[in-house]
VOLUMNU-563170 format. One record per residue: residue number from 1; residue in three letters; chain; x, z, y of N, C-alpha, C in turn. Coordinates in steps of 0.001 Angstrom, whole numbers, m for minus. Last residue first. Layout:
> NUM	Ala	A	X	Z	Y	X	Z	Y	X	Z	Y
...
This chain:
> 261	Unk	A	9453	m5104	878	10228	m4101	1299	10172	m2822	1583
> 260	Unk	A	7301	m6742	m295	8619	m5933	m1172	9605	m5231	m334
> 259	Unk	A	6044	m7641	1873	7163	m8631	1650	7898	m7900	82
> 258	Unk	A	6186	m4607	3700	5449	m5936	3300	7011	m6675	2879
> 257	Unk	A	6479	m1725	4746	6243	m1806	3327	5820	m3279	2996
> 256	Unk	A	6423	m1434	7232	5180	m1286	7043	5024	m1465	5088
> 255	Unk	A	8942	m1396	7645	8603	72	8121	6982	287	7568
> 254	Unk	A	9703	m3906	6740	10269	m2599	6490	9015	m998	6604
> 253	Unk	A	8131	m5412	9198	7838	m5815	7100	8429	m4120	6291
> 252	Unk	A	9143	m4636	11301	7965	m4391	11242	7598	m4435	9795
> 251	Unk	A	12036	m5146	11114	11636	m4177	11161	9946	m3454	11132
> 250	Unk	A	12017	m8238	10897	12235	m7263	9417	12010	m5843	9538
> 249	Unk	A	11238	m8871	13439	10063	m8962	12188	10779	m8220	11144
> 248	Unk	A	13088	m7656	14648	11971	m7363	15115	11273	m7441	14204
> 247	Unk	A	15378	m9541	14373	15276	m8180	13930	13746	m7134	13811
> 246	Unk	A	14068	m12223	15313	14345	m11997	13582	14186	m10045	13643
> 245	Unk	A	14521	m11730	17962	12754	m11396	17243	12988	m11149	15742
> 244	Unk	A	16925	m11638	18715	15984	m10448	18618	14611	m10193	17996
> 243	Unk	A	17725	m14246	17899	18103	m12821	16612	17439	m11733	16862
> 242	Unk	A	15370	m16615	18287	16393	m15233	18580	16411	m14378	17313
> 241	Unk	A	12433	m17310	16348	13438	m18038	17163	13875	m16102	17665
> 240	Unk	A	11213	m17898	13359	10988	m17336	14611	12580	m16760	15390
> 239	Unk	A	10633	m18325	10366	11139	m19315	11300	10507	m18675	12560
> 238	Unk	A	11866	m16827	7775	11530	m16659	9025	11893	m17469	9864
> 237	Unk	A	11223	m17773	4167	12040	m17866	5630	11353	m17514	6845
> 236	Unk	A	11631	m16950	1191	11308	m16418	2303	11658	m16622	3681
> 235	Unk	A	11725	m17474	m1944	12563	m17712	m1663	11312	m17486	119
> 234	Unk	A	10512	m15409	m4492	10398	m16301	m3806	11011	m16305	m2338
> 233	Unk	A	11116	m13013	m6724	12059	m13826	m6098	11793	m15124	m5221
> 232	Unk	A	8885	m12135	m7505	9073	m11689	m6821	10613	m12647	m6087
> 231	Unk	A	5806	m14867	m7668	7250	m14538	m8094	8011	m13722	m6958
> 230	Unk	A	2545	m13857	m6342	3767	m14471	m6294	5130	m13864	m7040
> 229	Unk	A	981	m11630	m6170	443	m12319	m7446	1849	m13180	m7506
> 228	Unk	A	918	m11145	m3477	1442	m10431	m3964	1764	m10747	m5452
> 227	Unk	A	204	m12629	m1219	1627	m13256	m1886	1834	m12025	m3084
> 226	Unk	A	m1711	m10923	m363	m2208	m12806	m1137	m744	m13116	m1317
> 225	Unk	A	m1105	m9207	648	m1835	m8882	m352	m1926	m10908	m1205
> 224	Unk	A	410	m10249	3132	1373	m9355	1858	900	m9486	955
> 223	Unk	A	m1791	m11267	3982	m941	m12125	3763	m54	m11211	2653
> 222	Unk	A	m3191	m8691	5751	m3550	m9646	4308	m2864	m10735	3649
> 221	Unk	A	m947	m7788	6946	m1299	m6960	5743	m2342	m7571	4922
> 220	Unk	A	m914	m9866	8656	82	m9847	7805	m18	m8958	6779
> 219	Unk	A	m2834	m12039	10115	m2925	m10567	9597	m1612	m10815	8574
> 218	Unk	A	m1859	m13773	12847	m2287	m13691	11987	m2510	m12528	11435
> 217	Unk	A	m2169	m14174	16379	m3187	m13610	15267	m3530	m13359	13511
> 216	Unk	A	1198	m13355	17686	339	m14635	17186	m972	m13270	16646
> 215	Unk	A	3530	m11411	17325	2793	m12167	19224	1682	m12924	19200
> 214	Unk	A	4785	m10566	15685	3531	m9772	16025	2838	m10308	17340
> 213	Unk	A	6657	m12245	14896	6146	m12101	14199	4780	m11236	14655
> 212	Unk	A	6911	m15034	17742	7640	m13791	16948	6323	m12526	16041
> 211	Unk	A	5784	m18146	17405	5438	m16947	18499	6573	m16057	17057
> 210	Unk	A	5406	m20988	16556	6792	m20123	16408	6647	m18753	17072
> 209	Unk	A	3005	m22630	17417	4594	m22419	18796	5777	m21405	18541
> 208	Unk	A	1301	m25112	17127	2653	m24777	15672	3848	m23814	16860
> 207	Unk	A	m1713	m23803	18087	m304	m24849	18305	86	m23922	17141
> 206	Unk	A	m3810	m22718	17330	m3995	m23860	18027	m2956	m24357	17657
> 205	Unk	A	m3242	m19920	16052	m4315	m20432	16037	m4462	m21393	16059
> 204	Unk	A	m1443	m18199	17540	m2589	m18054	17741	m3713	m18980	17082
> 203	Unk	A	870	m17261	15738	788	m18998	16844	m1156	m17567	16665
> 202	Unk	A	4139	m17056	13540	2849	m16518	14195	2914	m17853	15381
> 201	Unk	A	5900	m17668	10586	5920	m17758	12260	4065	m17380	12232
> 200	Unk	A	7374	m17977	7415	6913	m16868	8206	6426	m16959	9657
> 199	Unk	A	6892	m19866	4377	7684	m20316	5587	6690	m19042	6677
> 198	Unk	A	8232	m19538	873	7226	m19152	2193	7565	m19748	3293
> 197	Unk	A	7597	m21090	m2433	8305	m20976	m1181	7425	m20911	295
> 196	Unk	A	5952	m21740	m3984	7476	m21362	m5005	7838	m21393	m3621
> 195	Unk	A	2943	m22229	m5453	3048	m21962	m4107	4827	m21167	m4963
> 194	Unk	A	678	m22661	m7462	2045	m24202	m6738	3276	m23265	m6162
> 193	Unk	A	m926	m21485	m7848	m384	m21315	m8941	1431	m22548	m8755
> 192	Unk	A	m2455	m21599	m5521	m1331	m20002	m6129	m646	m20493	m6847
> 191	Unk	A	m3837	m23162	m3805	m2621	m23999	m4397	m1434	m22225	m4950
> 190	Unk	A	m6635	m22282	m3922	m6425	m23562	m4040	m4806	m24058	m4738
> 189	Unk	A	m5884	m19578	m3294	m6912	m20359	m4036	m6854	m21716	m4966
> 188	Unk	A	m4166	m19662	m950	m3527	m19229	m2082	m4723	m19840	m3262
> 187	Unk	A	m6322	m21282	732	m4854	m21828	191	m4182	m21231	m1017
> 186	Unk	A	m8188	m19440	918	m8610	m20189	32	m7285	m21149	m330
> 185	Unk	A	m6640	m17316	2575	m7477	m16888	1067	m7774	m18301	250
> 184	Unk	A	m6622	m18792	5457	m5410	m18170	4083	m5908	m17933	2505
> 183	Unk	A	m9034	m20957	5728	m8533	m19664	5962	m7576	m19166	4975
> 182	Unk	A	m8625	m24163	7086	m9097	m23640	5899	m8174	m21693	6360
> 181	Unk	A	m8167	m25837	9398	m9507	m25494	8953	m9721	m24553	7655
> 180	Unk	A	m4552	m24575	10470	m5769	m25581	9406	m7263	m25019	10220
> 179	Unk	A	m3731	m23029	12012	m4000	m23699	13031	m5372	m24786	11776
> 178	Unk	A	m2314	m21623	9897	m3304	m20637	10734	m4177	m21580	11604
> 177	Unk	A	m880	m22796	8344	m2251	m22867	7833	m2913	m21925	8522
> 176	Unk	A	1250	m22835	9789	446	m24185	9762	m543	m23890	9451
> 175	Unk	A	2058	m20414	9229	1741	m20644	10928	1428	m22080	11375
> 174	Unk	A	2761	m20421	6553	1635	m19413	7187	1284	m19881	8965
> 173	Unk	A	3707	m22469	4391	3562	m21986	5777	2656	m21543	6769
> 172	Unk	A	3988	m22868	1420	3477	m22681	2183	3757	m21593	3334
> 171	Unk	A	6131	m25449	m270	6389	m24235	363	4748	m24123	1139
> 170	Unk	A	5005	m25756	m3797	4634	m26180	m2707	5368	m24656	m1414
> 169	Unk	A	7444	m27979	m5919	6169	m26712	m5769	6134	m27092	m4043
> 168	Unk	A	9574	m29024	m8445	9077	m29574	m6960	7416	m28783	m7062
> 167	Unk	A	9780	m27893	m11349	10782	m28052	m9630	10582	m28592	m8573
> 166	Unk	A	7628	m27959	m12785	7989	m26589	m12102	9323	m26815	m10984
> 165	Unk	A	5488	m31068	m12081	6700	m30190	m13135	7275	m29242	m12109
> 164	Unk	A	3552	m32594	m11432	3216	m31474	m12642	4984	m31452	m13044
> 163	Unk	A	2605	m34807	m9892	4041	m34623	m10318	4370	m33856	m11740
> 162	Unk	A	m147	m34455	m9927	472	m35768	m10183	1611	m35290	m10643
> 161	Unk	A	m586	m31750	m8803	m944	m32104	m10057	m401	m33563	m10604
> 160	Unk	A	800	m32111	m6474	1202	m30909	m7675	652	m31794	m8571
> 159	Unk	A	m477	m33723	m4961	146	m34012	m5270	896	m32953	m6233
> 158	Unk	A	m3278	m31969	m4857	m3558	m33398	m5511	m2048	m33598	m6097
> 157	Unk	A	m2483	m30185	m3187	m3003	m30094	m4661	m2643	m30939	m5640
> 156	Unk	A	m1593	m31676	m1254	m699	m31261	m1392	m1189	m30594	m3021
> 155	Unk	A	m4872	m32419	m584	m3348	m33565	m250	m2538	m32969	m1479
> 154	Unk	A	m6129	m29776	116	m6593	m31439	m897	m5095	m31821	m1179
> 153	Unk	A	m6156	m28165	2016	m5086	m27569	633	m4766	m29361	m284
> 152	Unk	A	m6012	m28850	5390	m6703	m28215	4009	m5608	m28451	2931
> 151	Unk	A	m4924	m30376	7527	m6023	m29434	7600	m6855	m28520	6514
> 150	Unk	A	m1852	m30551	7682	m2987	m30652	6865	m3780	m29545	7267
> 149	Unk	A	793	m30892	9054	m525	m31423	9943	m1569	m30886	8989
> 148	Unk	A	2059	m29461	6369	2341	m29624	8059	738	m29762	9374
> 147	Unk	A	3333	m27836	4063	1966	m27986	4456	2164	m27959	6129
> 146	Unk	A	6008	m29120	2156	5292	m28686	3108	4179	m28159	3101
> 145	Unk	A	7239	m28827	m1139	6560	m29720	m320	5668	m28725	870
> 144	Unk	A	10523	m28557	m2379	9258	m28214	m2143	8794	m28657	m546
> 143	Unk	A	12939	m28612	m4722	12153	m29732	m4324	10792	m28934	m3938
> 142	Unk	A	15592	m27834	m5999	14334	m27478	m6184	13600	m28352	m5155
> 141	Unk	A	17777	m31042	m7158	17477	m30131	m6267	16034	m29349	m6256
> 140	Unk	A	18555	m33518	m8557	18707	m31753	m9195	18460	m30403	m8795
> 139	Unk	A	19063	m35790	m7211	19692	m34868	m6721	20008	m33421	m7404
> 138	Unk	A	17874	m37799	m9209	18932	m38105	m8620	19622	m36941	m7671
> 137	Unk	A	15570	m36238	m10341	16245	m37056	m10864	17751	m36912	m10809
> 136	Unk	A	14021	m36107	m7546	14684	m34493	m8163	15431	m34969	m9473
> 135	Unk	A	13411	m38438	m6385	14461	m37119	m5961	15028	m36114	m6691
> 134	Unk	A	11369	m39277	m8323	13464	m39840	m7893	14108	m38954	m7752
> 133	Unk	A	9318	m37619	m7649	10125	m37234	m9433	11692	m38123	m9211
> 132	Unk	A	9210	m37972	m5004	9679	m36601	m5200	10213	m36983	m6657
> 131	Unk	A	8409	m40875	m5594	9391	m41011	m4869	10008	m39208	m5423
> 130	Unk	A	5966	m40206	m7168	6936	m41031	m7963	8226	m40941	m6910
> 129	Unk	A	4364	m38535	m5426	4552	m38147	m6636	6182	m39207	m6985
> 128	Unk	A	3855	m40688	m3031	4661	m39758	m2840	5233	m38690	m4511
> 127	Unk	A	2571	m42898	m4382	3513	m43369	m3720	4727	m41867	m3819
> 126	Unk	A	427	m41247	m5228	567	m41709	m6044	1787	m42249	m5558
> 125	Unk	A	m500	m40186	m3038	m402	m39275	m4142	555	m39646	m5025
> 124	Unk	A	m1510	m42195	m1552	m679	m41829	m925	318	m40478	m2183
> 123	Unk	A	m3379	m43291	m2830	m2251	m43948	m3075	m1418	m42885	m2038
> 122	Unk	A	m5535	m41466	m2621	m4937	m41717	m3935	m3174	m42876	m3938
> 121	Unk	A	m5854	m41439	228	m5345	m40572	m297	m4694	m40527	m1858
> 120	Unk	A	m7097	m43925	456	m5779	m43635	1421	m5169	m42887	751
> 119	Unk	A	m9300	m43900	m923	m8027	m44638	m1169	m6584	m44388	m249
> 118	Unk	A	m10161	m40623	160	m10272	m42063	m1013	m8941	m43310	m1311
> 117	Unk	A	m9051	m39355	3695	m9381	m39671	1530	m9562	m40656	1147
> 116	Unk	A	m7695	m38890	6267	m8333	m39329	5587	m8168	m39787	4110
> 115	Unk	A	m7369	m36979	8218	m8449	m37217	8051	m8953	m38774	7830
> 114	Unk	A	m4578	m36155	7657	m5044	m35295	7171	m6662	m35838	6960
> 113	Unk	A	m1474	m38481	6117	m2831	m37983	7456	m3721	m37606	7254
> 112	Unk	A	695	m36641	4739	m164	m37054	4173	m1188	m37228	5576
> 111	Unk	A	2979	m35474	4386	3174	m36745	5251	1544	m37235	5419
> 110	Unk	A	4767	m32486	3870	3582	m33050	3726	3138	m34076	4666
> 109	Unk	A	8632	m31933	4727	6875	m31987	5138	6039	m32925	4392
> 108	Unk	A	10969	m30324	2138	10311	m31493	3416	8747	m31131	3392
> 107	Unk	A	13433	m28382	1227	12331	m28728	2011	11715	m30006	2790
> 106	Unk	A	15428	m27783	m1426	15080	m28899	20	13775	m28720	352
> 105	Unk	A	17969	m25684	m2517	16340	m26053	m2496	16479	m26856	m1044
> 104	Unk	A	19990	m24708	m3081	19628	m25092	m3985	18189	m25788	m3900
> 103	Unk	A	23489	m25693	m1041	21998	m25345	m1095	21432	m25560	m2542
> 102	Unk	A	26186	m27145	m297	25795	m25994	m1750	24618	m25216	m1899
> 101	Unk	A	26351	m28992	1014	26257	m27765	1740	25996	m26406	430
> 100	Unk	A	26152	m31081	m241	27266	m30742	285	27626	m29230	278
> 99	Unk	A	23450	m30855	m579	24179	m30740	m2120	25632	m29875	m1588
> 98	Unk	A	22255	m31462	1942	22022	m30337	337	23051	m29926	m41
> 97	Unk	A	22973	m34192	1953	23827	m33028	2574	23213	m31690	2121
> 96	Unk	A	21233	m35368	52	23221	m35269	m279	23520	m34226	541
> 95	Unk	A	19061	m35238	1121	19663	m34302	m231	21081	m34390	m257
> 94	Unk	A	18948	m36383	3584	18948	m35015	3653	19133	m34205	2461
> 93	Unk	A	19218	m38957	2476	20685	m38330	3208	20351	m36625	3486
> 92	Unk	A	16966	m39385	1735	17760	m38947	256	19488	m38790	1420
> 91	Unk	A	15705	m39263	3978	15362	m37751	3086	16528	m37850	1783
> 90	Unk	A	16218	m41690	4840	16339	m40454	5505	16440	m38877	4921
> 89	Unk	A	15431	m43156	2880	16689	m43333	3037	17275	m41940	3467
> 88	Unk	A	12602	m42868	3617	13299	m42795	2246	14769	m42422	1672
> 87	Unk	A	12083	m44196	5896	11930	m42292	5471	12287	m41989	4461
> 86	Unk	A	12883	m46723	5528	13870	m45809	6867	13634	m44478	6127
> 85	Unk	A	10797	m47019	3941	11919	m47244	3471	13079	m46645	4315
> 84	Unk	A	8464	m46630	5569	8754	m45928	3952	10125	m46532	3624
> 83	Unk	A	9241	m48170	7557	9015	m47157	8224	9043	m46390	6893
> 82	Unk	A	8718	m51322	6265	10033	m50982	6921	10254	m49299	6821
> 81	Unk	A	6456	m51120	5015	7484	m50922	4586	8905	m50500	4735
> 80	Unk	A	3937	m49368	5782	4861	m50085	6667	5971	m49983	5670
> 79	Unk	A	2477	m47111	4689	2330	m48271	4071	3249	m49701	4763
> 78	Unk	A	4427	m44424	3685	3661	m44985	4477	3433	m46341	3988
> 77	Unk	A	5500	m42314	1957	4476	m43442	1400	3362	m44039	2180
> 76	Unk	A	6916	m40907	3456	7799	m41968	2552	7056	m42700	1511
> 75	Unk	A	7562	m40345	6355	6495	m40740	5837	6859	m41450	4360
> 74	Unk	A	8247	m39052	9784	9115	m39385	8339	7981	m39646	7399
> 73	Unk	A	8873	m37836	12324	8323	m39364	11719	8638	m39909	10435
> 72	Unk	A	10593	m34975	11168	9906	m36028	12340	9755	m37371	12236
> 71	Unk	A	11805	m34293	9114	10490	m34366	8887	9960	m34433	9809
> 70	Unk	A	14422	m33406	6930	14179	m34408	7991	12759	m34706	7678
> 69	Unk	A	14671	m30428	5312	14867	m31599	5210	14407	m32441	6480
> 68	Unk	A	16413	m27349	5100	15122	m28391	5911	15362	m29400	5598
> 67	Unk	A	18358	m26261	2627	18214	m26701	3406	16882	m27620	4174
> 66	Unk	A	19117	m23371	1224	17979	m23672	1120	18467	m24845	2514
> 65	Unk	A	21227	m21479	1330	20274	m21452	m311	19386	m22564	141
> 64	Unk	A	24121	m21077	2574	22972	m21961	2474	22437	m22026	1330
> 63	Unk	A	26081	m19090	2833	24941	m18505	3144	23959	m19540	2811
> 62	Unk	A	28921	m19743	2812	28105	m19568	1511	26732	m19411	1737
> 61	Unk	A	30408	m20739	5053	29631	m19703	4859	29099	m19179	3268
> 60	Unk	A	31521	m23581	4852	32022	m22145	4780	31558	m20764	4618
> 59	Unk	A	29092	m24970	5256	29680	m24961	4134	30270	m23357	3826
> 58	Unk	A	28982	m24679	7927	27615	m23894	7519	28420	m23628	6232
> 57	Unk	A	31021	m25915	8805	31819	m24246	9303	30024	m23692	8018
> 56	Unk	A	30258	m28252	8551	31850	m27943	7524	31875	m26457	7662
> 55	Unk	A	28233	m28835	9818	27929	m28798	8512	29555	m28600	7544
> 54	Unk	A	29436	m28706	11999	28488	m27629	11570	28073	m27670	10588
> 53	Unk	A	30990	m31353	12169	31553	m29673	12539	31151	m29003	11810
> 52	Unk	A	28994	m33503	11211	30457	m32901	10706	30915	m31422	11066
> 51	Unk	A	27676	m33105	13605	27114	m32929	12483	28158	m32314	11338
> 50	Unk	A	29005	m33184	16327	28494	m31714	15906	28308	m31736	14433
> 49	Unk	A	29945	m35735	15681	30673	m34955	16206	30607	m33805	15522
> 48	Unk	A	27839	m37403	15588	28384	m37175	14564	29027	m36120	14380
> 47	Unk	A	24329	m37317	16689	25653	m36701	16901	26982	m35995	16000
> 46	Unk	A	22295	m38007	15367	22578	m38315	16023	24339	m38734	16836
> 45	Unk	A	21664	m35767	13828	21312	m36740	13307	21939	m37582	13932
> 44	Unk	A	21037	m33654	16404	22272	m33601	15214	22315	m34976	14190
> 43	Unk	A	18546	m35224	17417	19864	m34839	18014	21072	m34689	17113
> 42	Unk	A	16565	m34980	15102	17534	m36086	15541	18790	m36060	16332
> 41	Unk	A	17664	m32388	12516	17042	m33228	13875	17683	m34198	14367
> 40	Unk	A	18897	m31436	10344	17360	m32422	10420	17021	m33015	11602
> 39	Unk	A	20318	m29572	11197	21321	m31002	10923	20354	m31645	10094
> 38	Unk	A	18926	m27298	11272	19250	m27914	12792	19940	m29221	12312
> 37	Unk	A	18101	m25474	9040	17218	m26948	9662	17818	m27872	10623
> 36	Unk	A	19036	m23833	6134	19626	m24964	7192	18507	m25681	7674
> 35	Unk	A	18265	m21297	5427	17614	m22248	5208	17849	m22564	6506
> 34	Unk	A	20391	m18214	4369	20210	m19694	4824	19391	m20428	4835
> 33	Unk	A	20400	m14964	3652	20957	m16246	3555	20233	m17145	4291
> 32	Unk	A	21126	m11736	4544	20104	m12954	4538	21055	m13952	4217
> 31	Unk	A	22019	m9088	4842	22248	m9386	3220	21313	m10621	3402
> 30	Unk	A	22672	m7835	7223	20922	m7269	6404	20783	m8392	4861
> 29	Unk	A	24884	m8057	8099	24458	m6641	8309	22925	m6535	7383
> 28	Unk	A	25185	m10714	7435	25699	m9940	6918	25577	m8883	6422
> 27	Unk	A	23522	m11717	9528	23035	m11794	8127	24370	m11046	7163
> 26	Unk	A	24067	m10826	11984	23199	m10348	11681	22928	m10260	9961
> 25	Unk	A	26676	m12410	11914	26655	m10818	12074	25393	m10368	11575
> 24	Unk	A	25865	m15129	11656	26756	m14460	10810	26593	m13070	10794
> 23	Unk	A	24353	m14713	14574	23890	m15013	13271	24516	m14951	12120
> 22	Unk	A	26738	m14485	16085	25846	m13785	16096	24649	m13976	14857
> 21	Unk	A	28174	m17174	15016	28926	m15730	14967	27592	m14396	15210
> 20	Unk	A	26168	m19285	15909	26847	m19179	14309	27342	m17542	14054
> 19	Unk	A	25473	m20320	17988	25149	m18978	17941	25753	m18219	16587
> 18	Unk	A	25070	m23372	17803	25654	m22710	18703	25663	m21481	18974
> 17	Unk	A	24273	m23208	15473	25768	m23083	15230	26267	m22752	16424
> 16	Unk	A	21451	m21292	14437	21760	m22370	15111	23416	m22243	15234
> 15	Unk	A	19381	m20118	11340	20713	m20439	12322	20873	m21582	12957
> 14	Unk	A	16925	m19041	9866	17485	m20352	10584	18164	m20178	11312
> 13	Unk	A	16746	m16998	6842	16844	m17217	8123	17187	m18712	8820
> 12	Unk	A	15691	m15461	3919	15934	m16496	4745	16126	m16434	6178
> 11	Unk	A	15543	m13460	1052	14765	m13233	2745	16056	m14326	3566
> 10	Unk	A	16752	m13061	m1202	15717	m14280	m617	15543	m14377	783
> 9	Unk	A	17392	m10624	m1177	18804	m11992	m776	17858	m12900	m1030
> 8	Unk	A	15727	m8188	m2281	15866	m9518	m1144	16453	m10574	m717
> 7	Unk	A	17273	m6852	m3764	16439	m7616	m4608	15645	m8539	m3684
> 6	Unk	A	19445	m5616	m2548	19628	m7236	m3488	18419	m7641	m3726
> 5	Unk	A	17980	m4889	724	18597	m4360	m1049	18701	m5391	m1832
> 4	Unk	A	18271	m4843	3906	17616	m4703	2777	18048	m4897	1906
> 3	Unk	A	19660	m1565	5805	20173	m3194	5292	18796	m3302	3720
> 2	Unk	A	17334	m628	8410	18143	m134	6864	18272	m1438	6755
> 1	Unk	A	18440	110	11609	17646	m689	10691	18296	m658	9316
């Protein structure tokens, strides 16, 4: 497999620590960096032990450009105060360890419940806009917003346009917006001019299940064509599980010419 060329050191990966050395190897051998998720979950969240460890040996690495942010029950313009204030707390511990970790970009999920508008939706715009302009205030961090449960582009539009400034954009994730109501073409449509970060998994359709890059239905030679209008330096993660499938998808993007490769 040819190592890909500087002008990729975007191309992302998710490491697990219990695998750290085989995932070191791989990203070495093909020049990937980082987008930390596993010290988002509750388990690691949980477990001081591991958290500390793996977030001292990830440090070491240099490899973290990009960390997940905490985005199971997390809501930070829910209307429960208690439950917006826990998710609040939650996400500004997922920037410090950012920072720690010498990442330049955070990820979190789109909170927004998908079926339903009007007032739900204006305040939810309006709650979540002013909390992201804190964040990026108080941390300095690129700042990009999901597309999780949403069944359409609305939500996450809406909230671009509230915030309106070039460091908090929208990651879109191709193996959420396969399961949407809305078809790829009209997301780039709707949110091209947002869109500052990819997220890569296949699914058939139904579930969010991470399938390896050729196991799901999406089209990837129309997906190349709709990122093509994109900054070539956008930042690229493959979220599809084993190092065998990772190898698998860079060899299929390679051989087929996608992605800039």
């Amino acid at each position: 497999m040819d190592k890909i060329t500087k002008n990729h050191t975007l191309f992302q990966i998710q490491p697990t620590f219990n695998a750290r050395n085989e995932y070191e190897k791989l990203a070495d051998e093909e020049g990937l960096l980082y987008e930390l998720i596993e010290l988002s979950t509750p388990p690691a969240l949980n477990e001081s032990g591991f958290f500390s460890n793996a977030l001292e040996w990830y440090k070491s690495t240099g490899r973290v450009n990009s960390f997940h942010g905490v985005f199971i029950d997390i809501n930070p313009a829910s209307g429960d105060k208690l439950l917006k204030g826990l998710s609040r707390k939650r996400m500004k511990e997922s920037c410090v360890t950012a920072l720690a970790l010498g990442a330049k970009n955070i990820v979190f999920h789109c909170s927004c419940f998908p079926f339903l508008r009007g007032g739900y939706l204006d305040n939810w715009v309006k709650e979540s806009a002013e909390f992201y302009l804190e964040l990026l205030d108080e941390y300095k961090l690129n700042i990009y917003v999901e597309n999780s449960f949403d069944v359409d582009a609305t939500p996450l539009k809406e909230l671009m346009k509230a915030i309106n400034n070039n460091h908090v954009r929208v990651c879109l994730d191709f193996g959420h917006a396969n399961y949407s109501r809305l078809p790829l073409e009209q997301w780039f449509e709707s949110l091209g001019e947002y869109i500052g970060y990819l997220h890569i998994s296949n699914n058939m359709g139904d579930f969010d299940d991470h399938l390896p890059v050729l196991d799901g239905n999406i089209d990837w030679e129309k997906v190349n064509k709709l990122c093509g209008e994109l900054d070539k330096n956008t930042p690229i993660t493959l979220e599809v599980n084993t190092i065998d499938n990772i190898r698998s998808a860079l060899d299929f993007f390679k051989e087929n010419h996608l992605f800039g490769m």
